[in-house]
C-alpha positions as CSV (number, residue, x, y, z in Angstrom):
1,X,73.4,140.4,179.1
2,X,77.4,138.4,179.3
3,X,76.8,138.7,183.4
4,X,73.0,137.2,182.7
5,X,74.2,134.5,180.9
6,X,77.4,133.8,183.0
7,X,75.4,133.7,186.6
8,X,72.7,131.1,184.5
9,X,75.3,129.3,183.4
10,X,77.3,128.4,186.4
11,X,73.6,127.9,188.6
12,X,73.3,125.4,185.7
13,X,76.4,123.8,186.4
14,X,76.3,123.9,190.2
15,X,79.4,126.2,190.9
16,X,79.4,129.8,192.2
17,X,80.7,132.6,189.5
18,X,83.6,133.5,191.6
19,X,84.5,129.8,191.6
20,X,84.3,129.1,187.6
21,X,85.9,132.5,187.4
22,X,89.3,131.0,188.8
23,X,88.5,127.7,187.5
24,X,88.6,129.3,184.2
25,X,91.7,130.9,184.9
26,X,90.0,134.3,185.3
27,X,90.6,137.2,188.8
28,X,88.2,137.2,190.7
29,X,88.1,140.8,191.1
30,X,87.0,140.3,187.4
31,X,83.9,138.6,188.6
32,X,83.6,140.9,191.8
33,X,83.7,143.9,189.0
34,X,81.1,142.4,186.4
35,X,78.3,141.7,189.2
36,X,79.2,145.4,190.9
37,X,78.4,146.9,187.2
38,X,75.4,144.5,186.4
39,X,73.8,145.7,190.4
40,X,74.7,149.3,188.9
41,X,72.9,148.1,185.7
42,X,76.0,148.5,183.5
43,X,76.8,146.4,180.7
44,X,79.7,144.2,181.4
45,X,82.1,143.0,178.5
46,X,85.3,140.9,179.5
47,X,88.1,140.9,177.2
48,X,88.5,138.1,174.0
49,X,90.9,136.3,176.0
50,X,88.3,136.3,179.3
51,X,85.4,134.8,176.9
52,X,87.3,132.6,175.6
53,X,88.4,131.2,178.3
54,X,84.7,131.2,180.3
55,X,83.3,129.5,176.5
56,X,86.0,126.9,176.6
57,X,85.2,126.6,180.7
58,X,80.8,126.2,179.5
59,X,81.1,124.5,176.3
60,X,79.4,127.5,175.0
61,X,80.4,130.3,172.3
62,X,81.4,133.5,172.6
63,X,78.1,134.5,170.9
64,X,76.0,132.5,173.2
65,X,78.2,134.1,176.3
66,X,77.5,137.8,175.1
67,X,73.3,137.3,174.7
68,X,74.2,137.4,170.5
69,X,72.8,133.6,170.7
70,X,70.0,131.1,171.8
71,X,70.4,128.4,173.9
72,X,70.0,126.2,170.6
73,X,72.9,126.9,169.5
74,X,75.3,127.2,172.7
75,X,77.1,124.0,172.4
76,X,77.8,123.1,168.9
77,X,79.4,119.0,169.9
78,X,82.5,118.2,168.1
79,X,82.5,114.6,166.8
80,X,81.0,112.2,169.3
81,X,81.3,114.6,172.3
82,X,78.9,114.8,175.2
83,X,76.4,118.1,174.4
84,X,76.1,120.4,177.2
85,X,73.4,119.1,179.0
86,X,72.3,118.5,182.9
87,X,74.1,115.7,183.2
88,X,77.8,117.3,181.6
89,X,76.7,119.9,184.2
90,X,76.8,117.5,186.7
91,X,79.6,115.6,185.7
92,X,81.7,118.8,184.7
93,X,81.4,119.8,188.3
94,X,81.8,116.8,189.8
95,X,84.8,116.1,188.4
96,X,86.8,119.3,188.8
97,X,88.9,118.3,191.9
98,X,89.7,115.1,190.0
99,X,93.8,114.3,189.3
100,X,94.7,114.2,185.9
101,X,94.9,110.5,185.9
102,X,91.8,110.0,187.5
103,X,90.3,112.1,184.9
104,X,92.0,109.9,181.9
105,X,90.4,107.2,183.5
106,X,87.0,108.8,183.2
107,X,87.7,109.9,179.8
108,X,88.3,106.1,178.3
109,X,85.4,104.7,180.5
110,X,83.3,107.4,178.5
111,X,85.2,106.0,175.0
112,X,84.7,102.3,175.7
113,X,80.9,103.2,176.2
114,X,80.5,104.7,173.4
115,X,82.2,101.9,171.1
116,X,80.2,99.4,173.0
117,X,77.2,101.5,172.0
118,X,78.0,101.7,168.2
119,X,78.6,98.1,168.0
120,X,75.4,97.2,169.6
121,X,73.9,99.4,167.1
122,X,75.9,98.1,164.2
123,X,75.2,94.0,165.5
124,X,71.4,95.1,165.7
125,X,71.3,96.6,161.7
126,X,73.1,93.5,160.8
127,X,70.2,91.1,162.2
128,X,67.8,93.3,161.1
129,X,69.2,92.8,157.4
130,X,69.6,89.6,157.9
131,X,66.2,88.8,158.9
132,X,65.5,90.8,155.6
133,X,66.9,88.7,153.5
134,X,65.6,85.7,155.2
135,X,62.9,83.8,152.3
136,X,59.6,84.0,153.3
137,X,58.2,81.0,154.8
């Protein structure tokens, strides 16, 4: 089921699992060895350290990684981050060969959108009560 989930999970995201292996700081005779077992139609389990690594890499848990989960639950967002949808897919790998500043930059683009959002929202539930209290005429 993990090898299942991993291949899914890097078609979803565009990148091939020997790739995302050494993006995610894992061999790639790790990877090589998981889809030799799962053509053997062994079970594969990578170490703690290894799904931690790939779960950090996805967005995903461990749970979700192993087959233990749904898809419902794979990315449980933090406050205000992006869920793991196609478009963090997308954006995820097309940002990997980014610098580090260039990646900052992205970052606070994606922070000043989201303020302006919430204070769009915020200035449209302020009219609305305002019109609310406006007397009837």
């Amino acid at each position: 089921m993990f090898y299942d989930r991993y291949v899914q999970l890097c078609q979803q995201a565009g990148v091939k699992p020997s790739a995302v292996g050494v993006q995610a700081g894992v061999p790639k005779s790790a990877v090589s060895n998981w889809k030799k077992k799962w053509e053997e139609g062994l079970e594969v389990l990578p170490s703690a350290e290894t799904l931690s690594k790939l779960s950090d890499y996805f967005g995903v848990t461990t749970d979700y990684l192993l087959g233990k989960t749904g898809p419902d639950v794979a990315a449980a967002p933090a406050d205000g981050d992006v869920t793991l949808d196609d478009f963090t897919y997308a954006f995820l790998h097309e940002s990997r060969q980014l610098t580090a500043h260039d990646k900052e930059v992205l970052l606070n683009m994606a922070r000043f959108m989201r303020q302006k959002l919430q204070q769009e929202q915020e200035l449209q539930q302020e009219q609305e009560r305002e019109q609310e209290r406006e007397p009837d005429r």
